[in-house]
Backbone as CSV, one residue per row, in Angstrom:
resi,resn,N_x,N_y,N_z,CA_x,CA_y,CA_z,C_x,C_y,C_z
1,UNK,193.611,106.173,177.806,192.300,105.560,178.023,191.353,105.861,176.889
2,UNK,191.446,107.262,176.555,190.357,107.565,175.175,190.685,106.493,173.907
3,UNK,192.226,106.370,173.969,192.533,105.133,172.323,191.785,104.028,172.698
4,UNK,191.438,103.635,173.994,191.066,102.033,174.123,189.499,102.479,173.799
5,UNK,189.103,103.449,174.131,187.511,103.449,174.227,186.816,103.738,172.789
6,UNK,187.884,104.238,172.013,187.671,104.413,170.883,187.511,103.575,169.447
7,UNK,188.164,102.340,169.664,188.077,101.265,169.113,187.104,100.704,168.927
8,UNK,186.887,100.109,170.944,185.481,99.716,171.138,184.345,100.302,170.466
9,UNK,184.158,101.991,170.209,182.889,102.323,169.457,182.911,102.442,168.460
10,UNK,183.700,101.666,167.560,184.247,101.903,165.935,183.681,100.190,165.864
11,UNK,183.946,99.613,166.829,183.391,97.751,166.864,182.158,98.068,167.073
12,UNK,181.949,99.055,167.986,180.349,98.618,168.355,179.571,99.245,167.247
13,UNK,179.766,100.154,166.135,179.466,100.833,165.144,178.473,99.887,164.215
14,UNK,180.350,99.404,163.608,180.325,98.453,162.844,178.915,97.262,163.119
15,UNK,179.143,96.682,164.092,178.244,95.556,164.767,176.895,95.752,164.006
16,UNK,176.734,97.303,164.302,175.370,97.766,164.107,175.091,97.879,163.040
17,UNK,175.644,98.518,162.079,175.513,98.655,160.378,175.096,97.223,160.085
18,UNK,176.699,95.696,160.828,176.312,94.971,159.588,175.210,94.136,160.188
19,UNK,174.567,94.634,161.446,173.366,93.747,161.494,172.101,94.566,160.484
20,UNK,172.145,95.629,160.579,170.937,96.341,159.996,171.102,95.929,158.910
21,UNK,172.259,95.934,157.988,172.267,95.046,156.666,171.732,93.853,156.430
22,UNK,172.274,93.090,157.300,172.116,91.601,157.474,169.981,91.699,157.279
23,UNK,169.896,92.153,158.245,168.599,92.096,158.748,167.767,92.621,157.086
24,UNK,168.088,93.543,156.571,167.498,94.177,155.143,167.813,92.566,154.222
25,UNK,169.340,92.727,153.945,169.342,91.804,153.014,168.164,90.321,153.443
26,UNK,168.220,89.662,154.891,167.525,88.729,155.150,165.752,89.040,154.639
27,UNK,165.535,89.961,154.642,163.794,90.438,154.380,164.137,90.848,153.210
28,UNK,164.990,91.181,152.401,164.613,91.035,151.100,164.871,89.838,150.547
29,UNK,165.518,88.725,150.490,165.412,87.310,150.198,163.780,86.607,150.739
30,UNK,163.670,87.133,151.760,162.615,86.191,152.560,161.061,86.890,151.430
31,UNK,161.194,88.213,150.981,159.999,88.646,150.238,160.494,88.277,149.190
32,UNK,161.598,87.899,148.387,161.578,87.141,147.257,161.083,86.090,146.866
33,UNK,161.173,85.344,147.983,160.837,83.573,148.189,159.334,83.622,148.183
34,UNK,158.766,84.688,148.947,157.440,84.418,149.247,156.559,85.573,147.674
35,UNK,156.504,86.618,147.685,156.133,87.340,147.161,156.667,87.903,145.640
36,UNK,158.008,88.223,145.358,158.966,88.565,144.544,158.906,87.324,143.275
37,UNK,159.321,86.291,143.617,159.580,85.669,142.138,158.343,85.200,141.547
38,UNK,156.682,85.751,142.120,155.677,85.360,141.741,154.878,86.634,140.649
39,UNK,155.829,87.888,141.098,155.445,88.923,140.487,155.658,89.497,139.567
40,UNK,155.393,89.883,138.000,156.176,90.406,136.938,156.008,91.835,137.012
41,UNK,157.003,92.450,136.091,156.964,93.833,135.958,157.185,93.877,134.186
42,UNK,156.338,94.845,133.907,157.486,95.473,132.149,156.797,96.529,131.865
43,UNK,157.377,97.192,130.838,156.444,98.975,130.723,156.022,98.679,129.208
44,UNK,155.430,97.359,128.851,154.617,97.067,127.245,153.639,96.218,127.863
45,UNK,152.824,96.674,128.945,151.438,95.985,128.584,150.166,96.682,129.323
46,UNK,149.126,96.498,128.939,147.988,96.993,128.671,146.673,96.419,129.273
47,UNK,145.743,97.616,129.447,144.203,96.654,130.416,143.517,96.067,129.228
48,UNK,143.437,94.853,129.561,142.102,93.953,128.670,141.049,93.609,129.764
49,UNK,139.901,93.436,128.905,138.818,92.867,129.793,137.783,92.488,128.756
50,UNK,136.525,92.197,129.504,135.256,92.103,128.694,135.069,93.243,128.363
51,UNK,134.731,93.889,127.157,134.037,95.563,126.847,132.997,95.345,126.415
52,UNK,132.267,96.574,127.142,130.643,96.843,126.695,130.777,98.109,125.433
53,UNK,130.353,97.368,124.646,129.917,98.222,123.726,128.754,99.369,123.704
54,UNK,128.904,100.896,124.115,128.015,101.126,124.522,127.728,102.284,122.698
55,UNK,126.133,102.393,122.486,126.107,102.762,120.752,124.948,103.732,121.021
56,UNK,124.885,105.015,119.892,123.318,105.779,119.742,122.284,104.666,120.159
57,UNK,121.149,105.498,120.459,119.887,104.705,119.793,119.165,106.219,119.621
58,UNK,119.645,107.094,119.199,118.584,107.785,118.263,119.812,108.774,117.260
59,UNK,118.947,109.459,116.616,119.294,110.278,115.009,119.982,111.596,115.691
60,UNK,120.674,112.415,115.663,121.250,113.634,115.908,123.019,113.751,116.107
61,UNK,122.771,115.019,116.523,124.007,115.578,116.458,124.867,115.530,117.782
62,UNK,125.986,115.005,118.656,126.098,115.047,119.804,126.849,116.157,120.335
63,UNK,125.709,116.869,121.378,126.075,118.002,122.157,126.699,117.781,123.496
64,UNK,126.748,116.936,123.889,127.286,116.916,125.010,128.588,115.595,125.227
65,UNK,129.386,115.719,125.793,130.686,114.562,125.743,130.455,114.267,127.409
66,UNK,130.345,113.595,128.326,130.623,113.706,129.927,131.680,112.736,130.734
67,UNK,132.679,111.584,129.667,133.645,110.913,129.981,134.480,110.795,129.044
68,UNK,135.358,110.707,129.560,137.107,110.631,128.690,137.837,109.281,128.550
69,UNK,138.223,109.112,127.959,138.975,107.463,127.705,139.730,107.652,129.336
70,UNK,139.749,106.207,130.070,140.322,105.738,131.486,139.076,106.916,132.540
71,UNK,138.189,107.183,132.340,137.559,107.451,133.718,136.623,106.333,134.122
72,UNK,136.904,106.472,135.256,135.380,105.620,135.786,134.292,105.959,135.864
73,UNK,133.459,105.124,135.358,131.842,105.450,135.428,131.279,104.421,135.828
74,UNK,130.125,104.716,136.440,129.060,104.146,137.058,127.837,103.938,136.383
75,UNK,126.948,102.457,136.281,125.892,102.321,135.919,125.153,103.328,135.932
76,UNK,123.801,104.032,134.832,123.650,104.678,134.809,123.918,106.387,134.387
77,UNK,125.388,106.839,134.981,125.931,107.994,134.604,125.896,108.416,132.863
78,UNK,125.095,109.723,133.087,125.556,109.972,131.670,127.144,110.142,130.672
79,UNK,126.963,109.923,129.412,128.398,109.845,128.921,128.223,110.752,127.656
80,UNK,126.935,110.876,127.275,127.090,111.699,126.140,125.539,112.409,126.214
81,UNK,125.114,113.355,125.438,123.918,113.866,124.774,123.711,114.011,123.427
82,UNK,122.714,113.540,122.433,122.388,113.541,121.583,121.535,114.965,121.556
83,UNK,121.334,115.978,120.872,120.853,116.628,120.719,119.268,116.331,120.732
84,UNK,118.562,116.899,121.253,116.643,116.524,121.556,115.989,117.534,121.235
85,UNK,116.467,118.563,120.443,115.655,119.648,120.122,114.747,118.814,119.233
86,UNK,114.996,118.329,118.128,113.651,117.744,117.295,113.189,116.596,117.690
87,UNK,113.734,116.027,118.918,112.569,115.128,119.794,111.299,115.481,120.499
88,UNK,111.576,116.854,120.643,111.115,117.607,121.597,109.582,118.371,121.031
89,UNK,110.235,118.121,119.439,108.949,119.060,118.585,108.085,117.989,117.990
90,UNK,109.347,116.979,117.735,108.422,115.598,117.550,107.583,115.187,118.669
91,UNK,107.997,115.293,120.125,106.618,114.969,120.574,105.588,116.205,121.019
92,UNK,106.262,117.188,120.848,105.068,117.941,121.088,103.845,117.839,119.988
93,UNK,104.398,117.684,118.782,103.862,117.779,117.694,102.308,116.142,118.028
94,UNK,103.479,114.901,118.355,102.219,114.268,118.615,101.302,114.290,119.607
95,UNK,101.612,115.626,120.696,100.462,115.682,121.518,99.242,116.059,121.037
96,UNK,99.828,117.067,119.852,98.775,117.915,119.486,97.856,117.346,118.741
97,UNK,98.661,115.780,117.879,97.972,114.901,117.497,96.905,114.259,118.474
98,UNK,96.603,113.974,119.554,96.378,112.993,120.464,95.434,113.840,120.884
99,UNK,95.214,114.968,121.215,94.390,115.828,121.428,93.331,116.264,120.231
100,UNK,93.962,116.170,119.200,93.311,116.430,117.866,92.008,114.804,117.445
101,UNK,92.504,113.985,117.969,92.070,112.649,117.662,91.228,112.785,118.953
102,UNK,91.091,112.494,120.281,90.691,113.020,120.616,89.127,114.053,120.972
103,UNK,89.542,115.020,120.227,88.072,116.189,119.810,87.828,115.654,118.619
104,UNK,88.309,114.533,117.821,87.405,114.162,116.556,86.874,112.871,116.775
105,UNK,86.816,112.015,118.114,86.229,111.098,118.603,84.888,111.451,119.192
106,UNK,85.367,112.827,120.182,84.251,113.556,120.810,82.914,114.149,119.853
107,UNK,83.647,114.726,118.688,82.872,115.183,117.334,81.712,113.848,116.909
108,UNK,82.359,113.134,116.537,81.722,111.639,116.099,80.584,111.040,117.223
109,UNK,80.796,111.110,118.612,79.894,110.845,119.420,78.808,111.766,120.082
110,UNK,79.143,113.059,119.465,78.122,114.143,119.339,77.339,114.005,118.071
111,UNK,77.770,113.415,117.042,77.299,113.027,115.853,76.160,112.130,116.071
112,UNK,76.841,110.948,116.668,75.818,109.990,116.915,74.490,110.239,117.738
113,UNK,74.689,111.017,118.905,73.460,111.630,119.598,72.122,112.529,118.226
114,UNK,72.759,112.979,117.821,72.327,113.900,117.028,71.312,112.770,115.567
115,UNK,72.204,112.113,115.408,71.439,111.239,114.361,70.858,110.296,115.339
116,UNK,70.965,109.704,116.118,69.771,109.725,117.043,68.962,109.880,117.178
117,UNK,68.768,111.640,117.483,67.358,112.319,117.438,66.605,112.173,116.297
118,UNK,67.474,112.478,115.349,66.942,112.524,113.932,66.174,111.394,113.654
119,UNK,66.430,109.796,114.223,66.046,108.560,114.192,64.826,108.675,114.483
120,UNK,64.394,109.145,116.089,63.303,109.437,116.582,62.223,110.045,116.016
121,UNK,62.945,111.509,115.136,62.010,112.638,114.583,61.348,111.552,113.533
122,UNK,62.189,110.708,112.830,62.073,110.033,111.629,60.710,108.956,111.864
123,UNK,60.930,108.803,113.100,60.018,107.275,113.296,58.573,107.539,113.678
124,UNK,58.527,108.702,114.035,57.388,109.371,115.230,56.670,109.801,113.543
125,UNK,57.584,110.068,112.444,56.877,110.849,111.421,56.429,110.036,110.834
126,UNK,57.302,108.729,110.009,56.784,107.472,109.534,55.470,107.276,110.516
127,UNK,55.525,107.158,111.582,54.471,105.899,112.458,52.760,106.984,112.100
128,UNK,53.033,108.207,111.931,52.031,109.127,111.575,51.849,109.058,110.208
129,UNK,52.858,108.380,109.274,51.924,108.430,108.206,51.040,107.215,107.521
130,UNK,52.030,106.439,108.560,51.726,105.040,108.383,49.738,104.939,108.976
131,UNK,49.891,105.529,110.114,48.182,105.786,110.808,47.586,106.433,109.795
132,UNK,48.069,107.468,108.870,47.075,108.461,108.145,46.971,107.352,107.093
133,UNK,47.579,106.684,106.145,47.147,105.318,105.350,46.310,104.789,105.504
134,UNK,46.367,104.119,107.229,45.403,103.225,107.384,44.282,103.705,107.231
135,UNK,44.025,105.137,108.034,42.763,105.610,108.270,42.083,105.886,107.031
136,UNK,43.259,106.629,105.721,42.433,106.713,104.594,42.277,105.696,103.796
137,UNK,42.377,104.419,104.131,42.037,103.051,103.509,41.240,102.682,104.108
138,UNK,40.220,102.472,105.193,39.362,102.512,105.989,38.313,103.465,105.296
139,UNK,38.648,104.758,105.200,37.808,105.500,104.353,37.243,105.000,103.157
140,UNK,38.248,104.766,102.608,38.223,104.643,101.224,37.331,103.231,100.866
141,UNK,37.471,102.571,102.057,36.731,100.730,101.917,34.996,101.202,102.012
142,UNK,34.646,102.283,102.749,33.403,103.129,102.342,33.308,104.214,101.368
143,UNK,34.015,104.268,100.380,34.204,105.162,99.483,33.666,106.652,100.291
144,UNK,34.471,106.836,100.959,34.284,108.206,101.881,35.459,109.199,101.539
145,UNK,36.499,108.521,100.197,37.733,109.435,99.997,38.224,109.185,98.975
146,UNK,38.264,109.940,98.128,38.481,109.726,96.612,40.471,108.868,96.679
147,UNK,40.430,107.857,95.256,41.715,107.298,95.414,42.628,107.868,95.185
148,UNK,42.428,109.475,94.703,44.223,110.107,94.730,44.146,110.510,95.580
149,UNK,43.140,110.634,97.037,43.675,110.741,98.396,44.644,109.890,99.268
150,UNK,44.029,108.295,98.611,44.570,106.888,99.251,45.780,107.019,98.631
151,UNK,46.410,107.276,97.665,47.297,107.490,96.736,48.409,107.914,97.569
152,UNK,48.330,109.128,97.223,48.892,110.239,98.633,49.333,109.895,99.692
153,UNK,48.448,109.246,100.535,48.700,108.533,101.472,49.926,107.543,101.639
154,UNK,49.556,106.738,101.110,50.637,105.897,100.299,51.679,106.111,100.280
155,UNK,52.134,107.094,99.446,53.418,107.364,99.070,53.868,108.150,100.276
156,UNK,53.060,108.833,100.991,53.569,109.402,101.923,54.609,108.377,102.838
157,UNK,53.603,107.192,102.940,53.671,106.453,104.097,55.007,106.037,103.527
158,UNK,55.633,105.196,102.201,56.452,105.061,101.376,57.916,105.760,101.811
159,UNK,57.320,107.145,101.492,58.474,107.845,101.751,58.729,108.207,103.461
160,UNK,58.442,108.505,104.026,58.765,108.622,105.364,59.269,107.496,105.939
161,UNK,59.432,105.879,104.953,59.339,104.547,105.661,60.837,104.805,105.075
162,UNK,61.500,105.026,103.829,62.360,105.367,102.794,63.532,106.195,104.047
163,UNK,63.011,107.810,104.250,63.705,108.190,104.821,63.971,107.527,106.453
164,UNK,63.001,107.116,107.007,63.885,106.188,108.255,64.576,105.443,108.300
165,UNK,64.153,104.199,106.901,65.513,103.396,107.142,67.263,104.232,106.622
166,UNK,67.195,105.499,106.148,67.995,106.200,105.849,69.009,106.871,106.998
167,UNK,68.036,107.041,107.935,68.406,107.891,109.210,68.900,106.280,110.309
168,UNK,68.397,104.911,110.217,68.909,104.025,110.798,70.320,103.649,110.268
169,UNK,70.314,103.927,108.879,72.042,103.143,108.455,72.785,104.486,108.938
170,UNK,72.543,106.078,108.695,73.346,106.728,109.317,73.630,106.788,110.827
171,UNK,72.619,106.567,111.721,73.005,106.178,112.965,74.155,104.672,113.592
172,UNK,74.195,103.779,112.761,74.576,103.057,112.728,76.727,103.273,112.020
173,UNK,76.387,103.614,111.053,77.823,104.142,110.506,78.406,105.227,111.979
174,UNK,77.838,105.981,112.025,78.124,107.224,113.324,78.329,106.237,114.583
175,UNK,77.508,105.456,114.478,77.777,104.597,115.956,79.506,104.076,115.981
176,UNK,79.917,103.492,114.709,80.598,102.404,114.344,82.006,103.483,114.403
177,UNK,81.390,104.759,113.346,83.024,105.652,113.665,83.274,106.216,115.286
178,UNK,81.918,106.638,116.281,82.774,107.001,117.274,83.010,106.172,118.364
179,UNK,82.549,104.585,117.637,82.748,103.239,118.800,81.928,103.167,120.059
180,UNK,81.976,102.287,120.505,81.413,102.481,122.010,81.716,101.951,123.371
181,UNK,83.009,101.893,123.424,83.930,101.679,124.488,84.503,103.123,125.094
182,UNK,85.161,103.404,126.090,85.722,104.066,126.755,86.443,105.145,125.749
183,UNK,86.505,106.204,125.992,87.366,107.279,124.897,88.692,106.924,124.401
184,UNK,89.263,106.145,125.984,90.530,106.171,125.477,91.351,104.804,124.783
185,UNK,90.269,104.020,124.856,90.384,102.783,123.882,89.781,102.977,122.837
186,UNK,89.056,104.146,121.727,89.130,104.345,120.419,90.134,103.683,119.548
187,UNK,90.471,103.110,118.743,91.167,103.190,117.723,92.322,104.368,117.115
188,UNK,91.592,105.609,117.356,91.954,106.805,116.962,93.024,107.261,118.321
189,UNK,92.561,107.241,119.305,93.159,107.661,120.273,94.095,106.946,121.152
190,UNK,94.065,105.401,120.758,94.895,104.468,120.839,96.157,104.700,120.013
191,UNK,96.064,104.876,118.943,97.037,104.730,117.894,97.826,106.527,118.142
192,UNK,97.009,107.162,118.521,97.530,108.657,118.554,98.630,108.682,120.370
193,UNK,98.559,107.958,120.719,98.457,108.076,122.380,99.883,107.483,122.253
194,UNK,100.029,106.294,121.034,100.882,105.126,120.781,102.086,106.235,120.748
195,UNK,101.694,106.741,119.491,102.895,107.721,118.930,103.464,108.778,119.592
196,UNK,102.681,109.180,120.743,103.263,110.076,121.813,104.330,109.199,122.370
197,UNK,104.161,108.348,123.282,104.903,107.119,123.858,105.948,106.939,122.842
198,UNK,106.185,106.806,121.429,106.774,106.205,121.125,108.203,107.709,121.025
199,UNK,107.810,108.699,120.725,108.261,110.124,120.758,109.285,110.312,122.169
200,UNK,108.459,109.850,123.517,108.769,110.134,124.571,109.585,109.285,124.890
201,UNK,109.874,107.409,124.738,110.923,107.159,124.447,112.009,107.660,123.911
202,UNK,111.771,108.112,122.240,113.015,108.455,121.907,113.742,109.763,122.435
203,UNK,113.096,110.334,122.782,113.456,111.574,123.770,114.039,110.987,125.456
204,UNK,114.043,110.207,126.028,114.243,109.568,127.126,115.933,108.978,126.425
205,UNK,115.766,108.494,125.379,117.008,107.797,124.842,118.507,108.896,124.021
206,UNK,118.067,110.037,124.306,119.161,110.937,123.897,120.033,111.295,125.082
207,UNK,120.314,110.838,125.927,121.384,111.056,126.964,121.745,109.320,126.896
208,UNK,122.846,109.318,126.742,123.730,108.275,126.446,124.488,107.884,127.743
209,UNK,123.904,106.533,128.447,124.022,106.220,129.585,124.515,104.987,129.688
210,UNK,125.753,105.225,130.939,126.406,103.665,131.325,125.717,102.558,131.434
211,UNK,125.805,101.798,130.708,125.067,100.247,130.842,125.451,99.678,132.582
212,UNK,127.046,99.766,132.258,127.337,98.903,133.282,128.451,99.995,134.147
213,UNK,129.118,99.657,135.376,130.137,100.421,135.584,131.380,99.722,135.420
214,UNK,132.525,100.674,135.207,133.732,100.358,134.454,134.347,101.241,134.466
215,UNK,135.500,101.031,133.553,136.193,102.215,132.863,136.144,102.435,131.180
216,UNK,136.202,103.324,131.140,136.165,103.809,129.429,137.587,103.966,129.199
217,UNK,137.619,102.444,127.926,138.360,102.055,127.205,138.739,102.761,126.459
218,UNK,137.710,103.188,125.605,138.109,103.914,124.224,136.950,104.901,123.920
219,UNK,136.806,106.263,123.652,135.725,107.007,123.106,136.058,107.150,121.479
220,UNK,134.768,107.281,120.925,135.079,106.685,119.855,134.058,107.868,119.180
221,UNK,133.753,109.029,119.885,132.495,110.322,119.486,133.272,111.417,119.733
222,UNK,132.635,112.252,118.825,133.296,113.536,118.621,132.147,114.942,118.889
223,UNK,132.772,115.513,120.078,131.812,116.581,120.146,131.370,117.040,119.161
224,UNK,129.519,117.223,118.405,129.205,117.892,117.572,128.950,116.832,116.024
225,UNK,129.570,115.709,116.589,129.663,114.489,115.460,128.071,113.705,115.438
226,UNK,127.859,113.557,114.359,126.035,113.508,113.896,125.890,111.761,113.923
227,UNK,125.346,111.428,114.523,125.474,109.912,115.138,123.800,109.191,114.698
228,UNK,123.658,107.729,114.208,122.671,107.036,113.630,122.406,106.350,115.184
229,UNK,121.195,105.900,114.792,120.721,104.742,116.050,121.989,103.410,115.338
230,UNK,122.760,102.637,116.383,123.549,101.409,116.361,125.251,102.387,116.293
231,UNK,125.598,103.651,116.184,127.088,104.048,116.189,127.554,103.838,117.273
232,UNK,128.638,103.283,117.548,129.553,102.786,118.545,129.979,103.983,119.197
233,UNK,129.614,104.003,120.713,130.217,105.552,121.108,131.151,105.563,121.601
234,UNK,131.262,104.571,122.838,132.467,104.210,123.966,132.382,102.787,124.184
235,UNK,133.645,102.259,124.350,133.841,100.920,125.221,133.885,100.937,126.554
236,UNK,133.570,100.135,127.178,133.467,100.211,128.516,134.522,98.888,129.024
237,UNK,135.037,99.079,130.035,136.348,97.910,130.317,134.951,97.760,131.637
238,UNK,134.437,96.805,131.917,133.821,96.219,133.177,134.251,95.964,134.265
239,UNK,133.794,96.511,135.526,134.676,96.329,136.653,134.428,94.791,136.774
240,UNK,135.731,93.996,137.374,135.874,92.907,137.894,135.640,91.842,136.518
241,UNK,136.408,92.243,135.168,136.159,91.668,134.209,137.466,92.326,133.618
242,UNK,138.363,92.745,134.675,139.564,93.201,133.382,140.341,92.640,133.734
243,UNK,141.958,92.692,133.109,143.049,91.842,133.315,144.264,92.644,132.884
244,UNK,145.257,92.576,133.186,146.455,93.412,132.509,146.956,91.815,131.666
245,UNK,147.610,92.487,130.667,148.047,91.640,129.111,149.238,92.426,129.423
């Protein structure tokens, strides 16, 4: 009885193998047809895409590296540092400008007060000598005052008329250097204020940042390597802009 039963599970074995075969080989034809002969393979090709050229925009030495050819980066993320120590003195340096311009605006409109007064002292003195003239010409129309008194007079009046219009063109120049708009629309403090801003940009622009996100194609900087505004640092492969070649 065991020889007969033994057969049977050598058939029923079999059965089973060549369906599980059957069944493999059938799903691998059936993913050929559908999936397989649409797909290539080879070990010679490479990511292309659109690349962002990403470059300095300022003068120094680069201290810092923060991506490697094939990482991903994200808009924004830093990728490199330009050294900012002499950004740093450059703008401090133009604060000190801006502050300096500044207390020499403030100087100039303390100026102007001042010749001002002087205007006043000037006019109050003229207008007194101008009265002492009249009065000694009045005199003098009754011969009540000899003419090198009227004389005197005269020239007084002359000169005190001399020095006011003197003290009006300097009030006027003083007006003109410390302006008369708001402090911080001077000329001086405009143009000084400019150059801070323009400092604090380039200091803002020494960390070397992802335009776009992607992957890095190619680095093309060398830790410590002294880089111009326009040097090519890294390529960037753009997400959803690449392709295998």
């Amino acid at each position: 009885m065991n020889s007969v039963v033994r057969p049977r599970r050598r058939r029923f074995t079999l059965l089973i193998v060549f369906a599980v075969l059957a069944s493999m080989a059938g799903g691998g034809v059936l993913w050929y047809l559908r999936v397989g002969q649409w797909e290539e393979s080879t070990d010679n090709a490479y990511l292309a895409g659109n690349l962002v050229t990403v470059s300095a925009e300022v003068d120094g030495p680069v201290v810092r590296i923060g991506a490697e050819e094939n990482d991903h980066v994200v808009a924004g993320q830093e990728l490199a540092l330009v050294a900012d120590g002499d950004l740093l003195l450059t703008l401090d340096s133009r604060k000190q400008m801006l502050a300096l311009a500044v207390q020499e605006v403030e100087a100039r409109r303390a100026q102007v007060e001042r010749a001002r007064s002087e205007l006043n002292l000037k006019e109050i003195t003229h207008r007194l000598a101008v009265e002492e003239y009249d009065r000694r010409k009045r005199l003098a129309a009754r011969k009540m005052v000899a003419q090198e008194e009227l004389d005197a007079a005269r020239t007084r009046a002359e000169e005190t008329n001399g020095k006011l219009e003197t003290s009006r063109r300097t009030l006027a120049e003083a007006q003109v250097r410390a302006g008369s708009g708001e402090l911080a629309s001077h000329p001086m403090v405009t143009a000084a204020a400019s150059s801070v801003r323009s400092a604090w940009r380039a200091l803002r622009k020494a960390p070397v940042l992802a335009p776009v996100t992607g992957t890095i194609a190619r680095r093309r900087v060398q830790l410590g390597q002294r880089v111009a505004p326009g040097t090519p640092l890294f390529s960037i492969s753009e997400d959803g802009s690449s392709w295998v070649e």
